[in-house]
C-alpha positions as MATLAB code, in Angstrom:
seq = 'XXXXXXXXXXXXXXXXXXXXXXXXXXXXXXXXXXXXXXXXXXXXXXXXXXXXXXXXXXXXXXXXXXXXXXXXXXXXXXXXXXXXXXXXXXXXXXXXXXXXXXXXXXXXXXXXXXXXXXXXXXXXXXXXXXXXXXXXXXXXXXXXXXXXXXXXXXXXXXXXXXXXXXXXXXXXXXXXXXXXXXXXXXXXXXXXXXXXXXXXXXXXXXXXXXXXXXXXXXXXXXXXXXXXXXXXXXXXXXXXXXXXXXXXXXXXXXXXXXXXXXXXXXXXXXXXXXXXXXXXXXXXXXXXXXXXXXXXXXXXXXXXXXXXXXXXXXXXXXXXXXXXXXXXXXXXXXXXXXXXXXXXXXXXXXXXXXXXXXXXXXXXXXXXXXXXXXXXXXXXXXXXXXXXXXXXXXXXXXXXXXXXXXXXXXXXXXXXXXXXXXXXXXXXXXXXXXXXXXXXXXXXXXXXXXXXXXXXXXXXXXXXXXXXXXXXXXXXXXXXXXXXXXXXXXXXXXXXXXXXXXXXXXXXXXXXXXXXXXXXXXXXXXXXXXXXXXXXXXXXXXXXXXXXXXXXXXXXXXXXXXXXXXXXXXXXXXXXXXXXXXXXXXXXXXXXXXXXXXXXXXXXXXXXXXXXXXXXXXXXXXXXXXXXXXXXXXXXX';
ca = [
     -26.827  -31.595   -9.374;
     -25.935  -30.412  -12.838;
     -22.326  -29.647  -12.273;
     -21.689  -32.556  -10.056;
     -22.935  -34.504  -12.938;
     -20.751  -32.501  -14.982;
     -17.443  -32.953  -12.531;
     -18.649  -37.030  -12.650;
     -18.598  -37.000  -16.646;
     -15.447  -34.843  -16.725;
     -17.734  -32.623  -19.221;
     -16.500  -29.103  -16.938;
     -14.738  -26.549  -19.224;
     -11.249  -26.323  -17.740;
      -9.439  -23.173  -17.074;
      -6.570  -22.369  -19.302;
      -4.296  -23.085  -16.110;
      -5.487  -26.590  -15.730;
      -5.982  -27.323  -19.210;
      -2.119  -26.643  -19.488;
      -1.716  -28.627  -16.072;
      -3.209  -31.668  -17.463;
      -1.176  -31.099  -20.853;
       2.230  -31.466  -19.049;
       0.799  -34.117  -16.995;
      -0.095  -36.093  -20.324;
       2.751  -35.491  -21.382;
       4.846  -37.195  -18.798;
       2.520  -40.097  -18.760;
       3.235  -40.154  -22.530;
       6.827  -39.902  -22.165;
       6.847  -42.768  -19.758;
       4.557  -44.553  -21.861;
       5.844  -44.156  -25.247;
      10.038  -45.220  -24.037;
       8.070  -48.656  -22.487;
       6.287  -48.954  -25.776;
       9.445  -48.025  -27.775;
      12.094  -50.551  -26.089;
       9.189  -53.452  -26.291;
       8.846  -52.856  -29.799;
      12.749  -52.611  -30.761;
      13.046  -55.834  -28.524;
       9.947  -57.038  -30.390;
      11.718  -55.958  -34.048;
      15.420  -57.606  -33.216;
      13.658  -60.952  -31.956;
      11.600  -61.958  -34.741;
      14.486  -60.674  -37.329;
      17.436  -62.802  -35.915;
      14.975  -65.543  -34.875;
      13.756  -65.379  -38.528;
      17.518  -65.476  -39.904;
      19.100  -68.061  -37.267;
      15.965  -69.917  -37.815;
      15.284  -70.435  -34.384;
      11.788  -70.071  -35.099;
      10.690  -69.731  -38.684;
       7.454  -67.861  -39.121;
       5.934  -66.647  -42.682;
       6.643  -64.341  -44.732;
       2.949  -62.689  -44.470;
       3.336  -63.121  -40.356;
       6.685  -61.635  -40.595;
       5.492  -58.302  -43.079;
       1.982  -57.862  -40.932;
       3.924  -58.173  -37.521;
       7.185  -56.361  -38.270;
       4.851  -53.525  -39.812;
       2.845  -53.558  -36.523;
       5.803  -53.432  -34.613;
       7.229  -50.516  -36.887;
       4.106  -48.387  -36.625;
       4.133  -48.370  -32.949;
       7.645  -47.928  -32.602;
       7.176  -45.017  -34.936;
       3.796  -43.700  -33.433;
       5.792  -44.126  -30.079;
       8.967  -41.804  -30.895;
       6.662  -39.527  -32.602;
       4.902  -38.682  -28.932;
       8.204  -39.088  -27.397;
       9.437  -36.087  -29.113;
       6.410  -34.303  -28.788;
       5.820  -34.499  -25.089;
       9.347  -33.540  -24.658;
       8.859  -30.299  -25.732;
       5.598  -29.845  -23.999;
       7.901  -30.558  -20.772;
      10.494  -28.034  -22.101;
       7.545  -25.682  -22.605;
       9.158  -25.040  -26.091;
       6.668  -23.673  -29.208;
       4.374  -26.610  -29.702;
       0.896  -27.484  -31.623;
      -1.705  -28.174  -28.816;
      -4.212  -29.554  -31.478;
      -1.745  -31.646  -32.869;
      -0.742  -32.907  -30.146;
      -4.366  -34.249  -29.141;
      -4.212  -35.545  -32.498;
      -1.470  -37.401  -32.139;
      -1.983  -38.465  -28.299;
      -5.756  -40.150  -29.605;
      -3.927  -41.755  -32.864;
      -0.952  -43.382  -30.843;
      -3.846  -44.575  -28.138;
      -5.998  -46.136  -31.371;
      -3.033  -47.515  -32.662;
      -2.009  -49.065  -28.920;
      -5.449  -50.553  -28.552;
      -6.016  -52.196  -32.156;
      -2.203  -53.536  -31.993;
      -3.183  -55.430  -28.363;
      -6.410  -56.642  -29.982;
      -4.329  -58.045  -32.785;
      -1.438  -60.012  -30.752;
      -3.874  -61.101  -28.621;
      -6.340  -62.711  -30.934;
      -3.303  -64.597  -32.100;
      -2.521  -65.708  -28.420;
      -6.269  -66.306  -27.858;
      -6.528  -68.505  -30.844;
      -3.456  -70.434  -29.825;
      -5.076  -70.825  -25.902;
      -3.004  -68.176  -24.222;
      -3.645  -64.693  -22.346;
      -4.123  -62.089  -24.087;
      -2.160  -59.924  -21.782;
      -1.171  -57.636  -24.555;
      -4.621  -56.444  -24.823;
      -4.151  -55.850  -21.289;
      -1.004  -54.009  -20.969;
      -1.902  -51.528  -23.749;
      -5.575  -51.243  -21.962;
      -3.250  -50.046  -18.691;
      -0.976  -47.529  -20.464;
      -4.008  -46.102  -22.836;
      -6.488  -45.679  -19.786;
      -4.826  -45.249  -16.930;
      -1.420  -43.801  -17.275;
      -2.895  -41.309  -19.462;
      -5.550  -38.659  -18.619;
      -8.901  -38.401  -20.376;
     -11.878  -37.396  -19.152;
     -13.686  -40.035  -17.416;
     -16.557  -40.094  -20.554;
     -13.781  -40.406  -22.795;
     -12.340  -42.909  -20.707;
     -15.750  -45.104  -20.468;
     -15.870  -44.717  -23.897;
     -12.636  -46.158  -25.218;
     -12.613  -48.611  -22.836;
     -15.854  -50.313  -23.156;
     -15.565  -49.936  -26.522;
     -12.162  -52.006  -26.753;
     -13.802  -54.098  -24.480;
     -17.050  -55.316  -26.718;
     -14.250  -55.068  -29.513;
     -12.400  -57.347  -28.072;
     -15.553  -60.136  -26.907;
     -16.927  -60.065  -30.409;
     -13.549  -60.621  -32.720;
     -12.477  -63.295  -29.647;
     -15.721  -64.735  -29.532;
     -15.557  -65.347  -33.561;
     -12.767  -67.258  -33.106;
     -13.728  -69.447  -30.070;
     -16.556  -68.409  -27.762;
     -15.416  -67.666  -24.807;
     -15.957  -69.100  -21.641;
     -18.223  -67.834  -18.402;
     -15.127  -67.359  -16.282;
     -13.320  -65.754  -19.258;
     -16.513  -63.242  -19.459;
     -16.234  -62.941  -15.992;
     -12.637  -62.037  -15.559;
     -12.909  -59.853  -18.737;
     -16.288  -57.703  -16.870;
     -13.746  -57.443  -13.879;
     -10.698  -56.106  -15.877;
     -12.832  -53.643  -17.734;
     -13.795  -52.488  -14.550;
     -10.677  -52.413  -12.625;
      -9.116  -50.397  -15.678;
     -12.033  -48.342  -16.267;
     -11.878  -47.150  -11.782;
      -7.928  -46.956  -12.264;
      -8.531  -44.298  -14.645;
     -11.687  -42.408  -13.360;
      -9.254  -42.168  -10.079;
      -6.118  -40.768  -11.299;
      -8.693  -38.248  -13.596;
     -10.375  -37.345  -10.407;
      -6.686  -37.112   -8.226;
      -5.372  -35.199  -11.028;
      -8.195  -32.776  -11.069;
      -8.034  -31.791   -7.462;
      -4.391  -31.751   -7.605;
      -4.987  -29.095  -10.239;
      -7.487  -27.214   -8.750;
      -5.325  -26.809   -5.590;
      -2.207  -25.673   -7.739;
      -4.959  -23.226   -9.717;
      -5.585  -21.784   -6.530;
      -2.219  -21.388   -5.038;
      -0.572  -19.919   -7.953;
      -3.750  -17.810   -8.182;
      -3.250  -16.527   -4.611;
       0.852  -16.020   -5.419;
      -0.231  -14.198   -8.619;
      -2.554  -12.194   -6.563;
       0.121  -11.308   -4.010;
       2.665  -10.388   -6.629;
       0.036   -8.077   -8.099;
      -0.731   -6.709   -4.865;
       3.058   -5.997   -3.917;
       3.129   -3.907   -7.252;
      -0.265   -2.710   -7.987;
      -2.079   -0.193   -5.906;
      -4.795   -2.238   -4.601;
      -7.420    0.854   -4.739;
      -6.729    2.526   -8.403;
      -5.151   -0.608   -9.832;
      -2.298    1.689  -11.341;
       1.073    0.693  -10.018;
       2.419    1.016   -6.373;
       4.982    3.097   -5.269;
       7.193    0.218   -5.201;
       6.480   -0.574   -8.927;
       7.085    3.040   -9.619;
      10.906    3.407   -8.036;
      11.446   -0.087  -10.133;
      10.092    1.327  -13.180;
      11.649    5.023  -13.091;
      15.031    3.500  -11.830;
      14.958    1.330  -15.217;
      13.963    4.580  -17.771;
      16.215    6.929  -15.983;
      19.775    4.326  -16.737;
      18.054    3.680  -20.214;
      21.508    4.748  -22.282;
      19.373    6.696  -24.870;
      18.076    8.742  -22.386;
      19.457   11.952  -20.039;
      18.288   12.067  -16.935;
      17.644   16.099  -17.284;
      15.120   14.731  -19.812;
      12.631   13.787  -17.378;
      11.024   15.322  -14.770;
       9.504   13.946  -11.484;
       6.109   15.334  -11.159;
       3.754   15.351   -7.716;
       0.054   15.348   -7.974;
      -2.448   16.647   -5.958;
      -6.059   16.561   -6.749;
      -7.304   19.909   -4.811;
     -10.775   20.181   -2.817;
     -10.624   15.975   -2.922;
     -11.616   16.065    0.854;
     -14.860   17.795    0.495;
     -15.524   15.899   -2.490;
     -15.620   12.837   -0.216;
     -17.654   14.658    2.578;
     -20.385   15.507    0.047;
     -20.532   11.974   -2.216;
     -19.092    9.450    0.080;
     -16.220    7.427    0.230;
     -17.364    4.785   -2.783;
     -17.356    7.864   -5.039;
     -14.300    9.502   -3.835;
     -12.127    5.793   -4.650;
     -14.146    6.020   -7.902;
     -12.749    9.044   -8.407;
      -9.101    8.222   -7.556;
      -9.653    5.105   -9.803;
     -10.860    6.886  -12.851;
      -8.085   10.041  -12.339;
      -5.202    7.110  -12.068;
      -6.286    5.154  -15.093;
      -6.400    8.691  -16.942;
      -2.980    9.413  -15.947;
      -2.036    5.466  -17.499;
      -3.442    6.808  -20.607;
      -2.147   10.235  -20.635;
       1.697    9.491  -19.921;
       1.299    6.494  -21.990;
       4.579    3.766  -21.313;
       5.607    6.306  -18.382;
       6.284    5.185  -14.893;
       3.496    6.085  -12.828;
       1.978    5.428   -9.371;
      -0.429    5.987   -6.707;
       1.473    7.904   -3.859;
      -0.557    8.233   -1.305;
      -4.742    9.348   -0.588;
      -4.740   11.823   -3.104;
      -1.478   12.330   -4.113;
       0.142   10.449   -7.777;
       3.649   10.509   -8.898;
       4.681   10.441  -12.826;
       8.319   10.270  -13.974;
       7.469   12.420  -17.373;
       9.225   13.643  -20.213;
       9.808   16.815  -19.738;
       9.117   18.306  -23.217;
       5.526   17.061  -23.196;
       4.455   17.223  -19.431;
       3.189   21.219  -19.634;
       0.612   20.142  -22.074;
      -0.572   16.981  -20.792;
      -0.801   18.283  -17.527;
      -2.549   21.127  -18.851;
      -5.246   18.645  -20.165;
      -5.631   16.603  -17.008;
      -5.909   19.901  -15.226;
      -9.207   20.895  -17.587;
     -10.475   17.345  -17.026;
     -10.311   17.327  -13.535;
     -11.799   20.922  -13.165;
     -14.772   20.243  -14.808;
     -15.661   16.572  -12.992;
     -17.841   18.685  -10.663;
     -19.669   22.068  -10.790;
     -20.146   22.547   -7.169;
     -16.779   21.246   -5.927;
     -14.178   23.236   -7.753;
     -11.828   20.214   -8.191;
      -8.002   21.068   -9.032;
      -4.717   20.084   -9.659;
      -1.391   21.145   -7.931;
       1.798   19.674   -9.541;
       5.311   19.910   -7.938;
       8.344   18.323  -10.270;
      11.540   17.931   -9.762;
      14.438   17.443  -12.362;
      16.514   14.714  -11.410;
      20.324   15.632  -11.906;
      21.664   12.191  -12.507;
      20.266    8.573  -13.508;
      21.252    7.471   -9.573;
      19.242    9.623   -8.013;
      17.392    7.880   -5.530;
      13.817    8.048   -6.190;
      12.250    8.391   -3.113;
      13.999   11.888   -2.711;
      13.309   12.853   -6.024;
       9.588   12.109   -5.358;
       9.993   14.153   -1.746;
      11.668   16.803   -3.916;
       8.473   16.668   -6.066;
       6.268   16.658   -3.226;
       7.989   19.743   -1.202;
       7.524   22.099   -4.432;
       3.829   21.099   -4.626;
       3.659   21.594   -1.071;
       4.718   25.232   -1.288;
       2.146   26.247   -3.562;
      -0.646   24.257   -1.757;
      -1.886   27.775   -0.228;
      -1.373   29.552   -3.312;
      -4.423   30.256   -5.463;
      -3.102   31.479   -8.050;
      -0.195   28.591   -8.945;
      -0.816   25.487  -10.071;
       2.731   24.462  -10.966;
       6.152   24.655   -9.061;
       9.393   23.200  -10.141;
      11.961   22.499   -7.146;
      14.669   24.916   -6.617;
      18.375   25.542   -5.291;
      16.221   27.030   -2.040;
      13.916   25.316   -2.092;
      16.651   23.050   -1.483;
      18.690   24.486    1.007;
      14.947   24.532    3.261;
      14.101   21.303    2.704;
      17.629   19.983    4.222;
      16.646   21.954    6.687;
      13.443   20.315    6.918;
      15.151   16.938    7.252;
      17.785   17.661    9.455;
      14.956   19.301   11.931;
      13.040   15.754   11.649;
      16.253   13.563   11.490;
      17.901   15.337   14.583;
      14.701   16.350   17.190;
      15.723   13.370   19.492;
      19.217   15.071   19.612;
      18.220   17.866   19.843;
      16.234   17.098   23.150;
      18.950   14.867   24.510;
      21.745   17.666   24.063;
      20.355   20.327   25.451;
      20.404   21.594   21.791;
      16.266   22.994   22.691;
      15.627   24.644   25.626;
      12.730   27.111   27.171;
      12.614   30.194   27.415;
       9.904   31.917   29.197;
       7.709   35.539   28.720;
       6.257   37.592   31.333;
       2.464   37.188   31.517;
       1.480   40.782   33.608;
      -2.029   41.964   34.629;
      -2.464   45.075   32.571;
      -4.327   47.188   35.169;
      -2.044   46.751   38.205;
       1.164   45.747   35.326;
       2.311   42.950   38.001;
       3.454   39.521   36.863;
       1.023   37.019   36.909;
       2.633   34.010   34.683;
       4.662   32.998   32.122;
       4.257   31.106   29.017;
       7.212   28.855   28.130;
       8.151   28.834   24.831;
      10.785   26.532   23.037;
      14.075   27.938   21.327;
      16.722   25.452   19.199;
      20.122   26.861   19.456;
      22.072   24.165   16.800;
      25.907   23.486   16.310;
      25.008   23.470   12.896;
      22.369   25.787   11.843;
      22.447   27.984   15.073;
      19.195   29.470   16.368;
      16.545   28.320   14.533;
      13.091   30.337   14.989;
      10.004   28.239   16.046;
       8.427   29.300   13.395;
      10.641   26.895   10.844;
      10.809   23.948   13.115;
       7.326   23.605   14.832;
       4.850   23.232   11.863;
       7.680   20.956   10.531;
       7.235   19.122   13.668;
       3.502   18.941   13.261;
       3.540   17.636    9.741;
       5.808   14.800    9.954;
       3.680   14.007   13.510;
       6.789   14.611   15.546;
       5.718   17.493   17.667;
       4.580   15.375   20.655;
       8.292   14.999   21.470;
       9.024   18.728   21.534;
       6.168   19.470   23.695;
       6.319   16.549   26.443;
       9.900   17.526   26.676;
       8.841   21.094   27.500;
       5.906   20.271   29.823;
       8.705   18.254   31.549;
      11.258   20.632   31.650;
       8.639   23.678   32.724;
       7.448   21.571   35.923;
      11.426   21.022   36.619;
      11.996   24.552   36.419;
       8.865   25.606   38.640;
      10.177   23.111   41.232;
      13.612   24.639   41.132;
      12.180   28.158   41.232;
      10.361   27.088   44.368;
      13.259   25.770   46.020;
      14.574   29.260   46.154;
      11.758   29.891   48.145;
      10.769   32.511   45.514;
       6.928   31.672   45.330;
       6.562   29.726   41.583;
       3.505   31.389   39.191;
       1.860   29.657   36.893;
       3.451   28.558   33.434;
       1.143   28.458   30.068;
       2.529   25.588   27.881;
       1.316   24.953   24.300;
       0.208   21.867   22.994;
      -0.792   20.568   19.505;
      -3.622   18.705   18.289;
      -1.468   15.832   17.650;
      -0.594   15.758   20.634;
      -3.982   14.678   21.678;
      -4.216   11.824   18.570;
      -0.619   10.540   19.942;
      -0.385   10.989   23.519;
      -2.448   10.335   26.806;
      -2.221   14.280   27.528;
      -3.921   14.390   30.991;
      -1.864   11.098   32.005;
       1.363   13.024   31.030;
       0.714   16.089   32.461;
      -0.241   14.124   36.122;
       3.020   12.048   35.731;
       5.001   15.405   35.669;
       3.092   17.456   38.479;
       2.922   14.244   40.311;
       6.980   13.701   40.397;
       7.713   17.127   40.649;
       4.375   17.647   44.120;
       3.039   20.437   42.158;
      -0.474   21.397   41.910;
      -2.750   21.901   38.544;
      -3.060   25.346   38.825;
       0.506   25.373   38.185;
      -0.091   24.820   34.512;
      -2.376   26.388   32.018;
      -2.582   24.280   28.888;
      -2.578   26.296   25.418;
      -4.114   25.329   22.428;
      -4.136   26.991   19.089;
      -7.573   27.982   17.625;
      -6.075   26.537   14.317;
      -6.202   23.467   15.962;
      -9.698   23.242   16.859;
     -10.981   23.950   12.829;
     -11.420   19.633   12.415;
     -13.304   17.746   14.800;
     -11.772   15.309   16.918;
     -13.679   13.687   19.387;
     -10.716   12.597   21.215;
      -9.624   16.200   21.408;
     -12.799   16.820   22.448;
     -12.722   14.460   25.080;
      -9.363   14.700   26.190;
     -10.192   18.833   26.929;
     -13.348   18.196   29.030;
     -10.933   15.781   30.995;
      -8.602   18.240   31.311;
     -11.167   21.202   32.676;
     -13.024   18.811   35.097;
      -9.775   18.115   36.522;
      -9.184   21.844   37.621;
      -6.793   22.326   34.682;
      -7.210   26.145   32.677;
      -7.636   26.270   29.021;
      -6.604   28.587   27.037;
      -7.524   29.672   23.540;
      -4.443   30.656   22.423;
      -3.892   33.114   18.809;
      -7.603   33.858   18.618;
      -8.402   35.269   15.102;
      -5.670   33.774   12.726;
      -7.382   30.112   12.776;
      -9.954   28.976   10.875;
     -12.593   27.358   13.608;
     -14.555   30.527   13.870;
     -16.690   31.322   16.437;
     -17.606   27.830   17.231;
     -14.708   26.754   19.254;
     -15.901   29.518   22.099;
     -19.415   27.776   22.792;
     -17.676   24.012   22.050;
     -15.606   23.805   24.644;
     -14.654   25.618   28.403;
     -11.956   27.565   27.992;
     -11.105   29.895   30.530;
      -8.771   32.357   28.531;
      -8.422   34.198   24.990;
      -5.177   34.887   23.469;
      -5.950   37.716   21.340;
      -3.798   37.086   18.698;
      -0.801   39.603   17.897;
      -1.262   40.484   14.899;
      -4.791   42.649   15.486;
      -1.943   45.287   16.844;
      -0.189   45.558   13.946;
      -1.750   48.647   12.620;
      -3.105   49.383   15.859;
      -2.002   53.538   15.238;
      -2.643   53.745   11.242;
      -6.179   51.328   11.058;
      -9.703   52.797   13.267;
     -11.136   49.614   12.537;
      -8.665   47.651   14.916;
      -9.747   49.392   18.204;
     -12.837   48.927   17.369;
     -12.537   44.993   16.487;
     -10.680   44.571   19.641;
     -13.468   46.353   21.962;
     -15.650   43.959   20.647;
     -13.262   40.801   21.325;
     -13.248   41.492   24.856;
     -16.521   42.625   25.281;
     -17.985   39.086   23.569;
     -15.388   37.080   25.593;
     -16.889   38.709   28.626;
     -20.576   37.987   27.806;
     -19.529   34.410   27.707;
     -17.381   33.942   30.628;
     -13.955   34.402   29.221;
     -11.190   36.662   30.153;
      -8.762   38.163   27.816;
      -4.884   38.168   27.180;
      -3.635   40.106   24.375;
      -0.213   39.509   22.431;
       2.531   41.532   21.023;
       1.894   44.496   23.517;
       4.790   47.091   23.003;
       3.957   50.144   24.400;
       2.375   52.033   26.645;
      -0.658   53.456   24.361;
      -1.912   50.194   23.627;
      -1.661   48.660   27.560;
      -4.022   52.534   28.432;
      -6.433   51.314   25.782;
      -6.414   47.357   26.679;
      -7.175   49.035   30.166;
      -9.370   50.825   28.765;
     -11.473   47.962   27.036;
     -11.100   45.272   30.032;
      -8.629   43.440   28.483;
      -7.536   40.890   31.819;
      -3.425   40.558   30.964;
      -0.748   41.654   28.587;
       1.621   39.502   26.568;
       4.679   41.118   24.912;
       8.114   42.998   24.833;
       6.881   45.900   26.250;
       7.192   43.195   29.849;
      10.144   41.496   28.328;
      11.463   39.235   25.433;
      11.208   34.991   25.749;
      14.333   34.395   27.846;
      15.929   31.341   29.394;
      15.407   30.550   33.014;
      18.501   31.713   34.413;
      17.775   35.383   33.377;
      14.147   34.968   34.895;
      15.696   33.329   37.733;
      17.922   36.161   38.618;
      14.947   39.050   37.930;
      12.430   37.236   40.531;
      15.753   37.182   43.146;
      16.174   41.273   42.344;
      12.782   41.810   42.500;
      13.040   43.004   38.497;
       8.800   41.781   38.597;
       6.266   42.842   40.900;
       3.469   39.315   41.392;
];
């Protein structure tokens, strides 16, 4: 009730948007107003001066001073405001108070001049439309608030009964038409108040959402800080500042270590808190810098290079000692940008790739990017630009390696394995293409070509009428977030009329360290379906022992690299007894990799160990040369 009484009154503080909206809208009205007002009175002037002279009409010399000076005061008063709300309009350097001032003393003046013309033309038995007309263009052409309005209208109203009524009393219908003028004036200008202020309310709020947008396209909406966008504006602008050499700055990658179990143990609100307080910290620390929230986590600063050790060094302190039981840390990757064209986006990948390589690295906390580290991350974007190409030339192809039983030493699978032979960078090992794949979530196009291309092969192999064995074929965990794995792999079988056993699925026990419920569910799918899992490198993940009671798989991939020192270390015989034996107790059999000679198949015999994985059978080759040693009878199965 109080602010409607309030919004009635026009007695609501306005906001310094519609206090400037009404301003300008004054000032129009006044502009309007005063050039009406200014042309009256200069026709006003010139008519009473030549009538004066020619004598057409002879008036007095105190009726010519008092009228002319009327005249000349509102012309002046007039021009004055003329000028004024001109440059209000032109939104040059102007006097708000002033012109308030000015606005109320040109509205006084209006008023008491129609008061005075018209007691002259109400003495004499005429309107007094003067009064009138000045009443109009005070009240309603310009905007007070509707107290204000009341005010100087009633005002002039009992003004104007009491001097009129001194000179001849008035009349009931002249009271009567009076009440209704004062009214129709006083509504005319409560209206256009109240238009005007929901006119200005609804530009408030539109320019307040486009302000908000434009914030929002710049301004990270989390932190704050500036967007990436505002960042490659920004650094653009201070790397082509003349004054400056590009080899002056440096591009600089942030990564705020441990962040992810800083969220699992406070919570999401205190992880953004977090990021909020560390970006506003990096405002303050590389004062006037360009700076920006990358990504989760991640920050980019275009620095100067001669102060960026030692600042970095400080922010590194701070952020180390935000928590005692979540050792909190900072990995920085920079990059020195050549020349002032460097597109920023690469300089910030540039940035990002040297931080990346030390992300592992416990004891580095800095890296600045290098000629090769370079020449591997062209590598690294050719691998993601061209996979598609790859595929579609024939550039990838699989290769397959015996899978023997090591008791009998008969063939008993394959696994297929993928092997890029490029025009360019010739054969590239799957070690330097695959994880690549996985990070920039590309894999899933690698590996449903080679599901594809395996179930083509075992269908070709089988119209040989050489009998087809069954083909292990790896598969990521992105896979599983991308792709409708069991749906794929029952297209392919399906087309080619083979049957599940036919394919083993592989998954790494890297993999399996973060839950995923779709992974989980897309694996029990998989295994009541009749498909065989397979645990494949078991001991260089990180899941643990977990992943063997979490889900069925059927086989264990002993990892390779337990046979590394098989001859020089006692403990690995022992460690690998125990594998098998465990993977027994639970149900699993065992299939260990890298096997290259003789003494280690007698002791896998010797331990249980189900099959044997390695170049003692034979090296990954292409299906041709498998082809050809199944028709020779090269394998025993």
């Amino acid at each position: 009730m109080k602010n409607k009484l309030k919004y009635i009154l026009g007695l609501e503080k306005y906001t310094p948007y519609m206090d400037e909206y009404f301003e300008k809208s004054n000032a129009q009205s006044c502009i309007i107003v005063s050039i009406i007002i200014s042309i009256l009175e200069i026709w006003m002037i010139l008519t009473s001066i030549i009538n004066h002279i020619t004598g057409a009409r002879v008036r007095s010399a105190e009726w010519l001073i008092t009228h002319l000076g009327a005249y000349f005061l509102l012309l002046g008063g007039a021009l004055t405001l003329l000028f004024y709300s001109i440059r209000v309009i032109k939104e040059e350097k102007h006097n708000k108070t002033f012109g308030k001032i000015l606005t109320t003393f040109f509205s006084l003046v209006c008023i008491i001049f129609g008061i005075y013309i018209s007691y002259f033309d109400y003495k004499k038995g005429e309107q007094i439309l003067t009064f009138i007309t000045m009443e109009i263009f005070i009240i309603d052409l310009i905007l007070w608030r509707p107290i204000v309005s009341f005010c100087i209208d009633t005002i002039s109203f009992i003004a104007v009964y009491q001097i009129y009524a001194i000179a001849m009393p008035l009349t009931y219908a002249s009271k009567v038409n009076l009440f209704i003028i004062w009214i129709a004036i006083l509504l005319t200008g409560f209206n256009m108040y109240y238009q005007k202020y929901k006119d200005a309310k609804k530009d408030e709020n539109i320019e307040n959402i486009n302000t908000y947008l434009k914030k929002l396209a710049i301004t990270d909406e989390l932190t704050d800080i500036p967007n990436i966008q505002s960042f490659k504006i920004n650094a653009s602008k201070s790397l082509k500042e003349t004054f400056h050499r590009p080899d002056d700055f440096l591009f600089l990658f942030l990564d705020i270590q441990n962040f992810k179990n800083y969220n699992e143990k406070y919570g999401f609100e205190k992880g953004n808190n977090l990021l909020n307080a560390f970006g506003h910290l990096l405002m303050y620390s590389f004062e006037k810098a360009p700076i920006a929230r990358f990504s989760d986590d991640h920050f980019v600063v275009l620095a100067k290079k001669d102060s960026a050790q030692s600042i970095l060094e400080i922010l590194r302190r701070k952020i180390e000692l935000t928590d005692n039981e979540i050792k909190l840390g900072l990995k920085v990757g920079a990059y020195c940008p050549k020349n002032a064209d460097i597109n920023i986006n690469t300089a910030c990948d540039y940035a990002r790739y040297a931080c990346n390589t030390i992300k592992k690295k416990f004891d580095k906390n800095y890296c600045e990017y290098s000629d090769k580290m370079n020449q591997d991350f062209e590598r690294r974007k050719y691998i993601i630009n061209n996979i598609d190409n790859a595929i579609k030339n024939n550039y990838i192809k699989v290769y397959y390696q015996p899978v023997a039983f090591t008791s009998s030493k008969k063939l008993c699978g394959f696994e297929a394995l993928a092997r890029w032979n490029d025009p360019i960078y010739g054969m590239i090992p799957p070690v330097n293409f695959i994880p690549i794949l996985e990070e920039y979530r590309e894999i899933q196009k690698l590996d449903s070509f080679v599901l594809q291309q395996v179930c083509k092969d075992i269908d070709e192999l089988r119209s040989t009428n050489i009998t087809p064995l069954p083909v292990s074929v790896n598969f990521s965990r992105i896979d599983f977030e991308l792709l409708d794995v069991k749906k794929l792999i029952d297209e392919n079988l399906q087309k080619y009329n083979l049957d599940n056993e036919l394919i083993h699925i592989e998954l790494t026990e890297s993999a399996l360290a973060e839950s995923n419920q779709t992974l989980e569910d897309s694996l029990r799918q998989l295994n009541s379906s009749g498909f065989a899992l397979w645990l494949d490198d078991f001991g260089s993940g990180y899941s643990g022992l977990n992943s063997l009671t979490q889900y069925n798989f059927k086989m264990m991939k002993i990892d390779m690299g337990f046979l590394k020192n098989f001859n020089s270390n006692k403990k690995t015989k022992s460690v690998l007894k125990n594998i098998v034996s465990m993977a027994k107790e639970i149900g699993m059999q065992t299939l260990t990799e890298g096997v290259e000679s003789q003494e280690i198949v007698d002791f896998l015999e010797s331990i249980g160990c189900d099959r044997i994985q390695g170049y003692l059978l034979g090296k990954p080759m292409p299906k041709e040369v498998i082809f050809e040693k199944l028709k020779n009878g090269d394998y025993q199965f």
